[in-house]
N, CA, C and O atoms as a DFTB+ gen file, in Angstrom:
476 C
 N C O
     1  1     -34.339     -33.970      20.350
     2  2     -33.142     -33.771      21.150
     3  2     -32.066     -33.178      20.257
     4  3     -31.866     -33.604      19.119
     5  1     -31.481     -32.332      20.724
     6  2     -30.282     -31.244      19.795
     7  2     -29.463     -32.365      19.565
     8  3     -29.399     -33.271      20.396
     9  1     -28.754     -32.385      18.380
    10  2     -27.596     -32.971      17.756
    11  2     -28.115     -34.810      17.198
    12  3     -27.313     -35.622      16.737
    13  1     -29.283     -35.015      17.367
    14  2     -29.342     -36.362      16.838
    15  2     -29.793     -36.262      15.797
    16  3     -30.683     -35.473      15.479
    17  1     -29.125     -37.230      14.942
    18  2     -29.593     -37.324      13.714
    19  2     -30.869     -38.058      13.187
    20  3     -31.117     -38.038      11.981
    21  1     -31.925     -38.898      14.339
    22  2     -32.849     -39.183      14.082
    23  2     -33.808     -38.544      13.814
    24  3     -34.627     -38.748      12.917
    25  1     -33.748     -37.218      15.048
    26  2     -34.825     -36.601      15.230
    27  2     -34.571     -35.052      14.350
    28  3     -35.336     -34.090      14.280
    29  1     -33.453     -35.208      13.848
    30  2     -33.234     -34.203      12.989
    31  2     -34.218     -34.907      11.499
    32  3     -35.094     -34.205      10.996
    33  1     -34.016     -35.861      11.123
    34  2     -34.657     -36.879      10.386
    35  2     -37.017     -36.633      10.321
    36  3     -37.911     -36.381       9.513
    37  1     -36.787     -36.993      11.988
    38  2     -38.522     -36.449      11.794
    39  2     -38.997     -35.391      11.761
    40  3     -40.199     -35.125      11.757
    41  1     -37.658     -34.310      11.720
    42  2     -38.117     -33.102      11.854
    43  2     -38.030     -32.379      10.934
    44  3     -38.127     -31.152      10.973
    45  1     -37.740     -33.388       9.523
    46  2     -37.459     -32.751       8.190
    47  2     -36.290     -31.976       7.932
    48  3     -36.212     -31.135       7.037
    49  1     -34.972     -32.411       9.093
    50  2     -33.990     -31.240       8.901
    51  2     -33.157     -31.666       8.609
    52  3     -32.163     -30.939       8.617
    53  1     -32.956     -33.387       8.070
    54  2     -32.097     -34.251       7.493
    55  2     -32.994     -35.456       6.407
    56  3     -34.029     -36.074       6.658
    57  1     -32.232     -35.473       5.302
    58  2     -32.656     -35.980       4.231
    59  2     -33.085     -37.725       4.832
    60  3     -32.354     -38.445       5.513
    61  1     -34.481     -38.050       4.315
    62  2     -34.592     -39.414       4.355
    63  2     -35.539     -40.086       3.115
    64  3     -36.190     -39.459       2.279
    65  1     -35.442     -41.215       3.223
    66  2     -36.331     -41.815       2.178
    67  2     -37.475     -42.499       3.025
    68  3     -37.209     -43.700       3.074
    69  1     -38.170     -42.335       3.435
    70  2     -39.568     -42.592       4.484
    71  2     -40.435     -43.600       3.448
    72  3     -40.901     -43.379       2.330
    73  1     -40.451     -44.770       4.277
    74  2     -41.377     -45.844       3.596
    75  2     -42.340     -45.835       4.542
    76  3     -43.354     -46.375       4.100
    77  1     -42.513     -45.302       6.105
    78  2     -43.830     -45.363       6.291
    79  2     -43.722     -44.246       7.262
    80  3     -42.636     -44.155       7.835
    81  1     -44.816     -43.212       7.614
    82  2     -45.120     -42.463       8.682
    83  2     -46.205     -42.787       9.799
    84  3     -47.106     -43.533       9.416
    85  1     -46.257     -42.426      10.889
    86  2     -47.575     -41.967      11.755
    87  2     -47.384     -41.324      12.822
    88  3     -46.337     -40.679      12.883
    89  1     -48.050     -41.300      13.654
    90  2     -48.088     -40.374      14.609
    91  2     -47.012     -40.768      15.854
    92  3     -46.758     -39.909      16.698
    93  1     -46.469     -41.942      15.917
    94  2     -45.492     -42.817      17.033
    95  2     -44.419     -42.931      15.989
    96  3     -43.418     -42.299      16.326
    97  1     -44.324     -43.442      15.009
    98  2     -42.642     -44.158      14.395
    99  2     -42.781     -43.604      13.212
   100  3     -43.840     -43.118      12.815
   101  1     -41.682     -43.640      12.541
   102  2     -41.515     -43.393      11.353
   103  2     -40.841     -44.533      10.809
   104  3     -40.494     -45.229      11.763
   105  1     -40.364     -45.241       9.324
   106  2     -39.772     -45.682       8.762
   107  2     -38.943     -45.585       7.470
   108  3     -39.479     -45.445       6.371
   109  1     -37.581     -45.666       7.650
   110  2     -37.112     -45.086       6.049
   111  2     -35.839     -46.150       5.788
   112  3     -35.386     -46.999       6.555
   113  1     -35.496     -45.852       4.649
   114  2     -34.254     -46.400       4.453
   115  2     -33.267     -46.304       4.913
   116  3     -33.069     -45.108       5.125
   117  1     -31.889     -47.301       5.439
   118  2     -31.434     -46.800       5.587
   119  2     -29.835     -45.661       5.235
   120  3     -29.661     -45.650       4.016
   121  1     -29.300     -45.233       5.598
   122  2     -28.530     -44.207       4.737
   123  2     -26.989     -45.336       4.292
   124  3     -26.329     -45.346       3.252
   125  1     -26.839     -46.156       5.526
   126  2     -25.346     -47.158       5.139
   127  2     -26.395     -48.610       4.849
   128  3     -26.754     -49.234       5.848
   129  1     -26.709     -48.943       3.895
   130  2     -27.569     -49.972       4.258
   131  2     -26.586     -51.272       3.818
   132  3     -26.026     -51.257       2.722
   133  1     -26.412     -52.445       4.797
   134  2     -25.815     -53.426       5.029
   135  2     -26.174     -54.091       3.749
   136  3     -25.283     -54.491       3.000
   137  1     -27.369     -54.221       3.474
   138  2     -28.129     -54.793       1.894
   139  2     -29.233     -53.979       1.889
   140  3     -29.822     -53.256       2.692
   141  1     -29.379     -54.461       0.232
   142  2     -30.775     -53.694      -0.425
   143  2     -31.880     -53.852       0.514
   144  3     -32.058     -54.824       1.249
   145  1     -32.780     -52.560       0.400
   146  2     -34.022     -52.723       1.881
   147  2     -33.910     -52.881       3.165
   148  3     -34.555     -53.326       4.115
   149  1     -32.799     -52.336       2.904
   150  2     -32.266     -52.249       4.916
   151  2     -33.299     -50.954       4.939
   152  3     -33.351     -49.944       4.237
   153  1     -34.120     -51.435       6.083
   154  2     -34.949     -49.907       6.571
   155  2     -34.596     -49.917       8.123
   156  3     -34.012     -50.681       8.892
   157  1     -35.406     -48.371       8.220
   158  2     -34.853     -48.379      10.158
   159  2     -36.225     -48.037      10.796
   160  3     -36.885     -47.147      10.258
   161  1     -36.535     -48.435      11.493
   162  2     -38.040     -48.338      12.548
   163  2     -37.793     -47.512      14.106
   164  3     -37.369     -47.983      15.161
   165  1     -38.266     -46.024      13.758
   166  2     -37.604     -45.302      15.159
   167  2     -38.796     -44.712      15.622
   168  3     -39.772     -44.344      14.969
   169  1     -38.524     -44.654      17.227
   170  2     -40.049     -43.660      17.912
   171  2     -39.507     -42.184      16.903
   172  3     -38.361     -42.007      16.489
   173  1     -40.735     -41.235      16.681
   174  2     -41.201     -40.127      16.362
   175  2     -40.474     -39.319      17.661
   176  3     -39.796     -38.306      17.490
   177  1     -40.732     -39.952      19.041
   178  2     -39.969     -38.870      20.165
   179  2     -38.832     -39.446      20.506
   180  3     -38.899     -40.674      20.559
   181  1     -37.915     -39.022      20.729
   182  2     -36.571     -39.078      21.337
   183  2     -36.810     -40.085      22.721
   184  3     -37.212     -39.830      23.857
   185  1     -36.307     -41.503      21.972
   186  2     -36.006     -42.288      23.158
   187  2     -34.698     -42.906      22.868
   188  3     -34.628     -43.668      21.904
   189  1     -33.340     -42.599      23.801
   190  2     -32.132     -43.288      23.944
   191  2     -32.366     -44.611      23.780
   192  3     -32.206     -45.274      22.756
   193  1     -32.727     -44.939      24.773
   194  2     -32.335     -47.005      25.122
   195  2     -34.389     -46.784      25.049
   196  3     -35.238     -45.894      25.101
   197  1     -34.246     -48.644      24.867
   198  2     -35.852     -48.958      24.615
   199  2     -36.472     -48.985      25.825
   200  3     -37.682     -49.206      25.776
   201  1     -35.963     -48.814      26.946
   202  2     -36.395     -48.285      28.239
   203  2     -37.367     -47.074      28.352
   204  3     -38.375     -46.835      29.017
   205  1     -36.613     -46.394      27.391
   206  2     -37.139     -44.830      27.824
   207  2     -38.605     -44.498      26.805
   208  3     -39.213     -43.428      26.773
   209  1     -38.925     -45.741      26.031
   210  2     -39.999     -45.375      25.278
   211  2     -41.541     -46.159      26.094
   212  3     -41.387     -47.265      26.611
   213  1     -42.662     -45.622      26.129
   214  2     -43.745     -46.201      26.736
   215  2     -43.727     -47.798      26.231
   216  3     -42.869     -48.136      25.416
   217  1     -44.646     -48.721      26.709
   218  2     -44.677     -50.124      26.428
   219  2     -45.765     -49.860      24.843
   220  3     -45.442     -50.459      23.817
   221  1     -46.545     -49.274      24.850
   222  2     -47.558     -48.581      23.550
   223  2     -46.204     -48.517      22.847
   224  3     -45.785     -49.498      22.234
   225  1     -45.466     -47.301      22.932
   226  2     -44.558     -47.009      21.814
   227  2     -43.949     -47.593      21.388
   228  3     -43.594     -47.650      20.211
   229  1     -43.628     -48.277      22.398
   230  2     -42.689     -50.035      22.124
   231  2     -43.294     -50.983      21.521
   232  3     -42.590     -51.555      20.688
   233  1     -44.682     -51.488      21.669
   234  2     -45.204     -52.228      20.952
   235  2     -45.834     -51.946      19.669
   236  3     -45.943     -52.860      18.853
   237  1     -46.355     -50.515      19.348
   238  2     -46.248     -49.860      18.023
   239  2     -44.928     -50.043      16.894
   240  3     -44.873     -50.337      15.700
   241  1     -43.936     -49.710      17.926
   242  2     -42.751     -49.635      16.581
   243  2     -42.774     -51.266      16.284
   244  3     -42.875     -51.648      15.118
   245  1     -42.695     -52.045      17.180
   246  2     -42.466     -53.763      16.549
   247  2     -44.027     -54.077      15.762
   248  3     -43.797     -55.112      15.135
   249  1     -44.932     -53.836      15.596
   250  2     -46.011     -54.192      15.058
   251  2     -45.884     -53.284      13.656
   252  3     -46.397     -53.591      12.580
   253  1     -45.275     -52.387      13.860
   254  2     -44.805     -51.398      12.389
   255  2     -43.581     -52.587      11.810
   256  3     -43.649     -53.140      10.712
   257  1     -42.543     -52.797      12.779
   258  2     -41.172     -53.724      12.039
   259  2     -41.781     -54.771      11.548
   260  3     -41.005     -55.414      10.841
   261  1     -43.336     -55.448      11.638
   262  2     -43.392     -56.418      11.621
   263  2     -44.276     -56.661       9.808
   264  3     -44.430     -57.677       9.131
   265  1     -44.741     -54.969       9.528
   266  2     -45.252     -54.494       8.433
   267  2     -44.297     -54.577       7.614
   268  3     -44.319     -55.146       6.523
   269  1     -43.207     -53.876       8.229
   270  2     -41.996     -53.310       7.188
   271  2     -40.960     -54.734       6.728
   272  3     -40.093     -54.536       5.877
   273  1     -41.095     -55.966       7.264
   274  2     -40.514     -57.046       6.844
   275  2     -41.749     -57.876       5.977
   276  3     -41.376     -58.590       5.047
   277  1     -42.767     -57.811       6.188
   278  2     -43.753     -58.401       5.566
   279  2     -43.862     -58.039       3.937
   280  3     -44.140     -58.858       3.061
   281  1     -43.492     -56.194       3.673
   282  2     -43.297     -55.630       2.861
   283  2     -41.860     -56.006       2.174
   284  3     -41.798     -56.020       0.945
   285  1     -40.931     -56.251       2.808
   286  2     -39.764     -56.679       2.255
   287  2     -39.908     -57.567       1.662
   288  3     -39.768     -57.461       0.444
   289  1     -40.267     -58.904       2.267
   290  2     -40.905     -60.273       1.646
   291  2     -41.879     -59.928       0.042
   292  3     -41.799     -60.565      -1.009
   293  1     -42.607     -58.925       0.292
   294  2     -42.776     -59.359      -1.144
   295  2     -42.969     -58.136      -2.288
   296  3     -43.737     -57.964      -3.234
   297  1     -41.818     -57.354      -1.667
   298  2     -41.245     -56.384      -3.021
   299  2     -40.137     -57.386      -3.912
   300  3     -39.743     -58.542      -3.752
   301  1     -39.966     -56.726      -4.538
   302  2     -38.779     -56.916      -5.739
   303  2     -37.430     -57.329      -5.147
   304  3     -36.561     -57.879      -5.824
   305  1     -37.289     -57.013      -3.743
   306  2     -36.172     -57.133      -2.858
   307  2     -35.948     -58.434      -3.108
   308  3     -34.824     -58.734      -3.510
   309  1     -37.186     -59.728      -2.888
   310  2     -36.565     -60.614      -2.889
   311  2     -35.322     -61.428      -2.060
   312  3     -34.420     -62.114      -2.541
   313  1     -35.565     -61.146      -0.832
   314  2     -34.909     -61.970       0.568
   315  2     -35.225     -63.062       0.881
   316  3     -36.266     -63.701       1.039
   317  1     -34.132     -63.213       0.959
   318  2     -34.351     -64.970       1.848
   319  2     -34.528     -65.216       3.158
   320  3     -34.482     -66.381       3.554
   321  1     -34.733     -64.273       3.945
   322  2     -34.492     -63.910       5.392
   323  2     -34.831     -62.458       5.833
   324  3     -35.312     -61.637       5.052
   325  1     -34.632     -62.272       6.753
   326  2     -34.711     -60.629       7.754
   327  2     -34.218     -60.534       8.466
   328  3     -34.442     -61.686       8.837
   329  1     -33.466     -60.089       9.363
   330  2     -32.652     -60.226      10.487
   331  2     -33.213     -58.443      10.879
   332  3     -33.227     -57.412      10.206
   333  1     -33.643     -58.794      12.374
   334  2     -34.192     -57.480      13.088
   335  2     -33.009     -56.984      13.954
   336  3     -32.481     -58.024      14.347
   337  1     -32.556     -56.293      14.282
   338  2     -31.579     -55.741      15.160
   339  2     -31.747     -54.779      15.691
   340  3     -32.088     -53.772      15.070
   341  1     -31.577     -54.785      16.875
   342  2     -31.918     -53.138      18.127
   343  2     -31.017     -53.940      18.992
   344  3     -31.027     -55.018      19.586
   345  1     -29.843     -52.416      18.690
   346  2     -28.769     -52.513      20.285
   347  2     -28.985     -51.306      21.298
   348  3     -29.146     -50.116      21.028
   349  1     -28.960     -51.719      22.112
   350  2     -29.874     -50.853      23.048
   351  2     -28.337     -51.030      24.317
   352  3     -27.919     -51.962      25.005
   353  1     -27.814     -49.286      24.050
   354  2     -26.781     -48.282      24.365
   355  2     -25.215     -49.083      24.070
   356  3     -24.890     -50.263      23.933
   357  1     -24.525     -47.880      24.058
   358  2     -22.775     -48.283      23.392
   359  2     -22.464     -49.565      23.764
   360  3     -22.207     -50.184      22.732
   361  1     -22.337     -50.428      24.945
   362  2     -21.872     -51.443      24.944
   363  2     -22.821     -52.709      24.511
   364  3     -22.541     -53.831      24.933
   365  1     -23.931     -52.500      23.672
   366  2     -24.270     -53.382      22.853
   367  2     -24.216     -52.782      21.583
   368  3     -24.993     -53.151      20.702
   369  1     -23.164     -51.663      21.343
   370  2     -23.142     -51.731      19.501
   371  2     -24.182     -50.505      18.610
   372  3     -24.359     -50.277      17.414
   373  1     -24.777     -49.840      20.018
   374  2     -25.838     -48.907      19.642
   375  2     -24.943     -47.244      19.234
   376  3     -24.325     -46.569      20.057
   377  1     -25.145     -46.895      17.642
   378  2     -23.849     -45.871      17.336
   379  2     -24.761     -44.821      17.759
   380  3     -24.382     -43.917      18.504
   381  1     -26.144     -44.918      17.240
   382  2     -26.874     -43.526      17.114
   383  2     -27.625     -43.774      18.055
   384  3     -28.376     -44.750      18.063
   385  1     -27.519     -42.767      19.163
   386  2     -28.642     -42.830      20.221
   387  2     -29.582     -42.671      20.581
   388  3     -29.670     -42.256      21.737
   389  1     -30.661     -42.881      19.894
   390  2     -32.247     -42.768      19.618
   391  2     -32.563     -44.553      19.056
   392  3     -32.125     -45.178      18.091
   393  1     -33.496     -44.929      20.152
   394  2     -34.074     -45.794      19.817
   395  2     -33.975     -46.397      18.161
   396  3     -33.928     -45.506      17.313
   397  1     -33.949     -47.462      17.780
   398  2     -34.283     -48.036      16.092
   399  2     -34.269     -49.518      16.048
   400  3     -33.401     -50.179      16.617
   401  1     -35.119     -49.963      15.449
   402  2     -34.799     -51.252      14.826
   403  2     -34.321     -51.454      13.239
   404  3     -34.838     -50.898      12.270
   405  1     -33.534     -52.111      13.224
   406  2     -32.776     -52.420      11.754
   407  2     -33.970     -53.464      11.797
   408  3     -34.490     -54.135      12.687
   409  1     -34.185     -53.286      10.328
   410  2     -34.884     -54.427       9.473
   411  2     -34.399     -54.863       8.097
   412  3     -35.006     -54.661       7.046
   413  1     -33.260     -55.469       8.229
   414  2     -31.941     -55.735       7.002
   415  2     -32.543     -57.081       6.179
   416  3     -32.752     -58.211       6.621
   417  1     -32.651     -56.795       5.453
   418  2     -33.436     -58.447       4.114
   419  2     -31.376     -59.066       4.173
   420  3     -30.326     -58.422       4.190
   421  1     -31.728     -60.747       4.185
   422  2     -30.538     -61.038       3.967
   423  2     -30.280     -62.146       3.240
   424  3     -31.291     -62.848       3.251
   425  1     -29.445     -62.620       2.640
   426  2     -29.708     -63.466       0.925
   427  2     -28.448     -64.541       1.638
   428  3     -28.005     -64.283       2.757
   429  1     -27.895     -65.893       0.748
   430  2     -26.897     -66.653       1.245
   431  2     -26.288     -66.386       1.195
   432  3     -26.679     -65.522       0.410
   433  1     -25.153     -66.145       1.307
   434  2     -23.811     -65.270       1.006
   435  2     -24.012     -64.464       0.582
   436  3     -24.075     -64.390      -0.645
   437  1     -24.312     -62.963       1.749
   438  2     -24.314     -61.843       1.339
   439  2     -23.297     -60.973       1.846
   440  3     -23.167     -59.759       1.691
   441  1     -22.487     -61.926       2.576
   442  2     -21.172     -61.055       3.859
   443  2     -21.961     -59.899       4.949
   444  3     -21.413     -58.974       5.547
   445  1     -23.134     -60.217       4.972
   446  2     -23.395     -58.292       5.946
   447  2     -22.884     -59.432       7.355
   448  3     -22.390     -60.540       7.146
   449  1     -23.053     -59.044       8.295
   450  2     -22.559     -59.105       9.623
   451  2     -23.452     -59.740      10.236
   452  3     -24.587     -59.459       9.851
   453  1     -23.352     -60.893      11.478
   454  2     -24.288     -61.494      12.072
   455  2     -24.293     -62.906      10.729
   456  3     -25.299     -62.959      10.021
   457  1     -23.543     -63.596      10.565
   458  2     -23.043     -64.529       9.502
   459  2     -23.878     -65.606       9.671
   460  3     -23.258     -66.581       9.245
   461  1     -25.074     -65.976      10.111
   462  2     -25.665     -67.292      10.054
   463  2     -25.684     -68.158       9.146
   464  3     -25.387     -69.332       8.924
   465  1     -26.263     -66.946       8.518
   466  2     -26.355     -67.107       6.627
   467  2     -24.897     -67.556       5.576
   468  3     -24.848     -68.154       4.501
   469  1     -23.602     -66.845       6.621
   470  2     -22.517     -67.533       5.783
   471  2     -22.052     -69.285       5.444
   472  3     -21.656     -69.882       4.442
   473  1     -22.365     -69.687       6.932
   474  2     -21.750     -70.675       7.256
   475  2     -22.554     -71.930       6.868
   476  3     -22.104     -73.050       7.111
């Protein structure tokens, strides 16, 4: 889709750091990352809200998020936690409009947002 920066992303026409590929999702780092090993889990095709992606594509990308935290757990990252996040369109917080799941590693007092961990 013209002007998104995701799919500018799978299309090699914006810089990423890709920790995993295939033929449905991709995975990379992400560019503002809340903490170390924040990655992002997005369909390969242009889906706005998680509506618009097949139930396959949908259940591919979470069985990929579910790799890409498993991998967090036992790199060097060293988390105490994961916190998954998908806001799905503007009035839940969704900036970039292409489908994604955040997969943010999160430590005890780390200040990122969503404070469970602060209190």
């Amino acid at each position: 889709m013209e002007g998104c920066v995701f799919c500018a992303i799978v299309a090699g026409g914006e810089p990423a750091s890709f920790v995993y590929q295939d033929d449905q999702v991709v995975a990379f780092m992400g560019h503002r990352p809340v903490t170390r090993g924040h990655t992002l889990v997005i369909p390969r095709g242009h889906a706005t809200h998680l509506a618009d992606m097949d139930e396959e594509t949908g259940a591919h990308l979470f069985r990929i998020t579910m790799r890409v935290a498993a991998a967090i757990r036992h790199s060097g990252v060293r988390a105490d936690g994961i916190r998954l996040s998908l806001s799905d369109g503007r009035a839940a917080g969704q900036a970039v409009m292409h489908a994604h799941m955040h997969v943010i590693p999160r430590y005890p007092g780390d200040g990122a947002w969503g404070g469970a961990m602060e209190g």
